[in-house]
C-alpha positions in Angstrom: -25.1 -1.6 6.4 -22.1 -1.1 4.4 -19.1 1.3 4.8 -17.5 3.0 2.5 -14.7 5.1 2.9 -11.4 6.3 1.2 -8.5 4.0 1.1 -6.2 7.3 2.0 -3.0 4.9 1.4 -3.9 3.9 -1.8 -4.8 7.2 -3.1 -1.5 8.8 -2.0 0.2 5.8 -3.2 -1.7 6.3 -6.9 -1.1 9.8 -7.1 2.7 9.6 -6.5 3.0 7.1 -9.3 0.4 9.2 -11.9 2.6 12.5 -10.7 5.4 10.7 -11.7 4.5 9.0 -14.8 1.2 10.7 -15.8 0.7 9.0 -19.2 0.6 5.7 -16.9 -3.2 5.4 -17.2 -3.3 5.8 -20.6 -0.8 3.0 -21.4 -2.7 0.9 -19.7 -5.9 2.2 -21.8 -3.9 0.9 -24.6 -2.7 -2.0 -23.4 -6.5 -2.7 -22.3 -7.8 -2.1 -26.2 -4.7 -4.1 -27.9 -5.6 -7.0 -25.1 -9.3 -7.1 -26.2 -8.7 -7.0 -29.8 -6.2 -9.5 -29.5 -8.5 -11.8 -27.5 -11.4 -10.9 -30.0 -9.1 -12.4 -32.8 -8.0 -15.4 -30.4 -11.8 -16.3 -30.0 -12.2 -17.4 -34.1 -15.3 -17.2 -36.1 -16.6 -19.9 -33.9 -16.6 -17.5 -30.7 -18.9 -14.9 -32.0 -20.7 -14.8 -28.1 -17.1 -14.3 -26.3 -16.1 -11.9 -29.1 -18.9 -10.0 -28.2 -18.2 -9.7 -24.7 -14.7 -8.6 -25.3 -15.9 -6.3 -27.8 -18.3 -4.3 -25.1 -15.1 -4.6 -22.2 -13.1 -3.1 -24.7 -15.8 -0.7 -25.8 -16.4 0.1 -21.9 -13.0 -0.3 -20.2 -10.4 2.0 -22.6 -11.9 4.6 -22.6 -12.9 4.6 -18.8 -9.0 4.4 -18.0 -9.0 7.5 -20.0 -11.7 9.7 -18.4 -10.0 8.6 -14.8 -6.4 9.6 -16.6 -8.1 13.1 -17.8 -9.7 13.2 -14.0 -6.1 12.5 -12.2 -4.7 14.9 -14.2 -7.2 17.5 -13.5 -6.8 17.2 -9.6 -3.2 17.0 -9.6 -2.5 17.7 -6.0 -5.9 17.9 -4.9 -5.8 14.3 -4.5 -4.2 14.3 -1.4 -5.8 17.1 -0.3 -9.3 15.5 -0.8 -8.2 12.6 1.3 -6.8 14.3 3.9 -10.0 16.7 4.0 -12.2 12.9 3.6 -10.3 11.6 6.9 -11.0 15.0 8.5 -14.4 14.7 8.1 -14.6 10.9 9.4 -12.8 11.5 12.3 -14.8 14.6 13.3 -18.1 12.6 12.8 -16.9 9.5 14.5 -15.9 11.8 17.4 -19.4 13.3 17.3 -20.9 10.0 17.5 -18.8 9.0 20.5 -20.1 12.2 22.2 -23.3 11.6 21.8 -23.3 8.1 22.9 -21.4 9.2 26.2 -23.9 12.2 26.8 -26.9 9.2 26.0 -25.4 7.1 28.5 -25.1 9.6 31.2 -29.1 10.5 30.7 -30.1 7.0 30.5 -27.6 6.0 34.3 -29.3 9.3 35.8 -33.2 8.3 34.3 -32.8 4.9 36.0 -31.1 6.0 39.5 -33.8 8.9 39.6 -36.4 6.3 39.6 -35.2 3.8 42.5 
């Protein structure tokens, strides 16, 4: 089963540099869409396949770099506090789980000694 969770580090570490340079993600958006078109041209008539496939990255990617730019922005501060309140939650459940195994073990040693 896989395990997701949020990389709390990288998050704060994102947010500092979006809080101080907030058009960031949007250069990049740019420098994403002048990339493709400059590989598109690279390719040649002879490339019309790889052409196409930059065409749909560029199509795709830009303006994905701008929705998360527009989302950053929105939260703001609420990143961190998001993570913090993701971590809470983890440790809380992983304590709970801990708890529960303890309390199974303690029913399953008292089951077996009650019927010796």
């Amino acid at each position: 089963m896989a395990r997701y969770s949020i990389d709390t580090e990288g998050v704060s570490r994102e947010r500092l540099a979006l809080a101080h340079d907030p058009a960031e993600l949007r250069a990049t958006a740019s420098a994403v869409a002048a990339a493709t078109a400059g590989a598109m041209a690279a390719a040649g008539s002879e490339g019309s396949v790889v052409r196409a496939a930059l065409d749909r990255f560029g199509r795709v990617h830009a303006p994905a770099l701008d929705a998360v730019a527009d989302a950053a922005a929105a939260l703001g501060d609420r990143l961190d506090r998001s993570t913090a309140e993701g971590r809470s939650v983890e440790l809380v459940v992983a304590g709970s789980l801990a708890d529960a195994s303890t309390l199974v073990d303690a029913l399953g040693d008292s089951s077996v000694a009650g019927r010796r």
